[in-house]
C-alpha positions, 0 to 999 in steps of 0.5 A, spaced: 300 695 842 294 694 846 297 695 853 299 702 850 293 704 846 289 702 854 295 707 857 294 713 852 285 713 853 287 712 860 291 719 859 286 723 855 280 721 860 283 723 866 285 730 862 278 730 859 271 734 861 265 735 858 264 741 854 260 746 858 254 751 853 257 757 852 252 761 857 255 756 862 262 758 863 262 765 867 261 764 874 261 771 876 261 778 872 267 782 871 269 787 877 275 792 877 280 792 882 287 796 883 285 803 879 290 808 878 291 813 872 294 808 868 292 802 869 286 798 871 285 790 874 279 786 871 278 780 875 272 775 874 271 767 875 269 761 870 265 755 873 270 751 868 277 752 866 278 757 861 283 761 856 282 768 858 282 775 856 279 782 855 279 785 849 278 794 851 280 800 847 277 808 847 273 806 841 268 799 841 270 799 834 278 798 835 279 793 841 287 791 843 286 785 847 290 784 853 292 777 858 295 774 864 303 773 861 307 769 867 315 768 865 312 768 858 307 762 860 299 764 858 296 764 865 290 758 862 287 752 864 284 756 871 278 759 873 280 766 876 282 770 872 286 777 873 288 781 868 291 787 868 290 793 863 296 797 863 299 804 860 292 806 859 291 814 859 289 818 865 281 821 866 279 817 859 273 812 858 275 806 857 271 800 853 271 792 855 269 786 855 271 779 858 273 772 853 272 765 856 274 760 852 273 753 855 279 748 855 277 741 855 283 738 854 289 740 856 296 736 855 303 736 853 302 736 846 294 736 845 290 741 847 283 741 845 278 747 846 269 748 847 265 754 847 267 762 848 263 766 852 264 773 852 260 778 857 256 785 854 260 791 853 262 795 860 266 802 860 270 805 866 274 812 867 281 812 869 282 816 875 286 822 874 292 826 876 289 833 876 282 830 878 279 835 882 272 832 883 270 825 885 265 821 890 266 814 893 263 810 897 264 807 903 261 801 907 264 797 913 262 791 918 257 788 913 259 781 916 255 778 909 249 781 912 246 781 903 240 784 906 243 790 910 247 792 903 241 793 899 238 797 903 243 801 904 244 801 896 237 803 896 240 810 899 245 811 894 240 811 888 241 818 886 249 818 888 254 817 882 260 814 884 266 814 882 270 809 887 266 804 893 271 802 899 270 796 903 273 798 910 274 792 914 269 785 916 265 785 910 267 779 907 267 775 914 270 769 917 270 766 911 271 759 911 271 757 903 272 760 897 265 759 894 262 762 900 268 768 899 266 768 890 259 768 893 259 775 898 265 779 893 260 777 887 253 780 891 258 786 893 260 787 886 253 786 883 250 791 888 256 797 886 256 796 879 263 793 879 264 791 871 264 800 871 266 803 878 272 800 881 272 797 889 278 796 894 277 792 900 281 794 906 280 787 911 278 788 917 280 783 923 273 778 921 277 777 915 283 774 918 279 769 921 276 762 917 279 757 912 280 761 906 283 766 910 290 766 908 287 765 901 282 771 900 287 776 895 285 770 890 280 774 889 281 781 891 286 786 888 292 788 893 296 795 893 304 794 890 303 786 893 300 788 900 293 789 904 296 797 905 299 802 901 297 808 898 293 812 892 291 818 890 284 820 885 285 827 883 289 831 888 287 828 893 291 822 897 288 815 900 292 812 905 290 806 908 292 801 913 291 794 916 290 793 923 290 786 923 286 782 929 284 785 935 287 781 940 294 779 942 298 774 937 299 770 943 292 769 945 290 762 945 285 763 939 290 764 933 293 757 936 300 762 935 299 762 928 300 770 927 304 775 927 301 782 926 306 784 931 311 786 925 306 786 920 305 793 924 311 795 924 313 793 917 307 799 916 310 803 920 315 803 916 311 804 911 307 809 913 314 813 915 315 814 908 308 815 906 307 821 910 314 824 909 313 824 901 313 828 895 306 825 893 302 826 900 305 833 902 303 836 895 296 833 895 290 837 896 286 833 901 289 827 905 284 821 907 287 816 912 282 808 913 283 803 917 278 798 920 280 798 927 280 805 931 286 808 933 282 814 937 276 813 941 277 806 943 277 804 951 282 805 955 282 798 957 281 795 950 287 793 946 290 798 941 296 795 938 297 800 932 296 806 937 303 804 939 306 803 932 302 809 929 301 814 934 307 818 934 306 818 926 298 821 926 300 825 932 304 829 927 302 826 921 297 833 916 291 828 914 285 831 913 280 825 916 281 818 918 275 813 917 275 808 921 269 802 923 270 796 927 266 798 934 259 797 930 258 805 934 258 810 929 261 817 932 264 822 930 270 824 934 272 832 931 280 834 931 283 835 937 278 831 943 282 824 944 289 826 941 287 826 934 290 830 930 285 830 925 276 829 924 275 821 925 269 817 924 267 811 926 262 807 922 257 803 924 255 796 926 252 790 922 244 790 924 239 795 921 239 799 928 246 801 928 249 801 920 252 806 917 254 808 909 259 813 908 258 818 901 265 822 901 265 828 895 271 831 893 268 839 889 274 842 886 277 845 893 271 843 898 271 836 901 264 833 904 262 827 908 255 825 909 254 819 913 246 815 912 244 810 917 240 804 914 233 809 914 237 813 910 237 819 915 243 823 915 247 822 922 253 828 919 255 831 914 261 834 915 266 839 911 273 837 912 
């Protein structure tokens, strides 16, 4: 009896943890991923593991709450959380807020539950299928420089945004999931995340590090992938993944990639893309992707011209944006085999960063580009 009594206290202490104060479970804010007309991706992190939910609705007065299910399993007992709201209508002011509740003992038959933490009301607007206006804003190789980043928010005070697009080396050579939390949660707080939704294209430098392979943990994927397409309004976003900037032979990947096919599988992809009902009807076309196809050197290693070439060569987009070479340089349609205005944002230093500010008016479409003094580099209409 004693020696049962002795095996089922060691059982409780190794499930147990001390219950946390309530003010101590969120370890980062909400932020929103994978918008679309339908639905919305709610994503925040707890500092101990939690039973999670959002509570939303069109009225703070009548809230429906929604969770993670896995094969009929509540998807508790973790600290990121990634919950899906579905069904929701097009162009309509949702209202939310996030419930934590800590779990300090989770077993077969026994489970036992601390304090909850639920976060401030936040709103967003679904987009829309008929929207015809909208503004987004995009960075590019911020390499986690967080001093750069507020001084370019500190231009886009007076822009109201609907959408923000991380293209590419933002969230750089990442070695640990807290370095990663660390730099999405500064990014999400600097954007207003809990009420704008952000998408994060990776760029090469994302590739690269410890938790690279980890990385969607914590950022929203298109349909499962780090390509795929959307449209805000009447304007179609395609968005490609160029993968590293060197050959998957070269001794530093210690053959451990293959973005060979993974190109091709875009290919693919973007043969269908181009080719839809979806795309050929849309008002404006915007294609992004971190590495540039046009404007590179002759002698630079170019892998998706190869497997994208001939596609964009014919393919009607109305602007592409690009980053990567830390150069900003506006590349117009027709002047290196484009089919289409290209722009290239800037680097990772004060001297040559860019922000991108693209606006959507009825039929009329804008780019403006800023560098960090806030001086406007272009300001072209598409």
């Amino acid at each position: 009896m004693k020696k049962n009594l002795l095996l089922f206290c060691f059982s409780v202490l190794t499930y147990y943890s001390y219950a946390q104060p309530r003010d101590s479970i969120f370890r980062t804010s909400a932020y929103l991923q994978n918008p679309a007309p339908d639905g919305m991706t709610v994503m925040w992190h707890t500092r101990v593991p939690c039973y999670s939910w959002v509570e939303y609705g069109t009225d703070t007065l009548e809230m429906q709450r929604a969770q993670t299910w896995i094969e009929g399993e509540s998807m508790a007992n973790n600290t990121l959380n990634r919950i899906r709201l579905s069904g929701l209508a097009p162009e309509t002011r949702y209202y939310y807020r996030v419930c934590s509740r800590e779990i300090t003992l989770y077993q077969p038959y026994l489970k036992e539950f601390g304090e909850t933490a639920i976060s401030k009301t936040s709103s967003f607007t679904t987009l829309g299928k008929t929207r015809d206006s909208f503004t987004a804003v995009i960075f590019n190789d911020l390499h986690d420089n967080y001093p750069l980043f507020d001084k370019l928010l500190q231009h886009l005070e007076s822009v109201s945004y609907d959408l923000v697009i991380f293209n590419g080396d933002c969230i750089a050579d990442v070695q640990t999931e807290d370095k990663a939390v660390g730099t999405i949660s500064t990014y999400s707080s600097g954007i207003g995340a809990d009420k704008v939704p952000s998408v994060y294209v990776r760029g090469n430098h994302e590739t690269r590090g410890a938790y690279s392979p980890f990385l969607w943990n914590l950022i929203g994927m298109m349909d499962g992938h780090s390509y795929g397409a959307f449209s805000v309004g009447d304007t179609r976003f395609v968005l490609l993944d160029c993968g590293e900037d060197k050959p998957d032979d070269h001794w530093v990947y210690y053959g451990l990639n293959d973005f060979t096919q993974f190109r091709r599988d875009q290919a693919e992809f973007l043969e269908k893309e181009v080719a839809s009902q979806t795309f050929l009807s849309a008002a404006k076309r915007v294609l992004i992707h971190h590495i540039p196809v046009y404007g590179m050197r002759e002698d630079a290693f170019v892998p998706c011209r190869d497997e994208w070439g001939d596609m964009l060569a014919e393919a009607p987009f109305d602007l592409c944006l690009n980053a990567h070479t830390h150069r900003f340089r506006h590349i117009p349609q027709g002047t290196d085999g484009n089919n289409f205005p290209v722009v290239i944002g800037g680097g990772s230093n004060e001297e040559g960063a860019t922000v991108m500010i693209l606006r959507k008016q009825e039929e009329k479409m804008t780019l403006t580009v800023l560098n960090a003094k806030g001086e406007t580099l272009l300001l072209l209409e598409v």
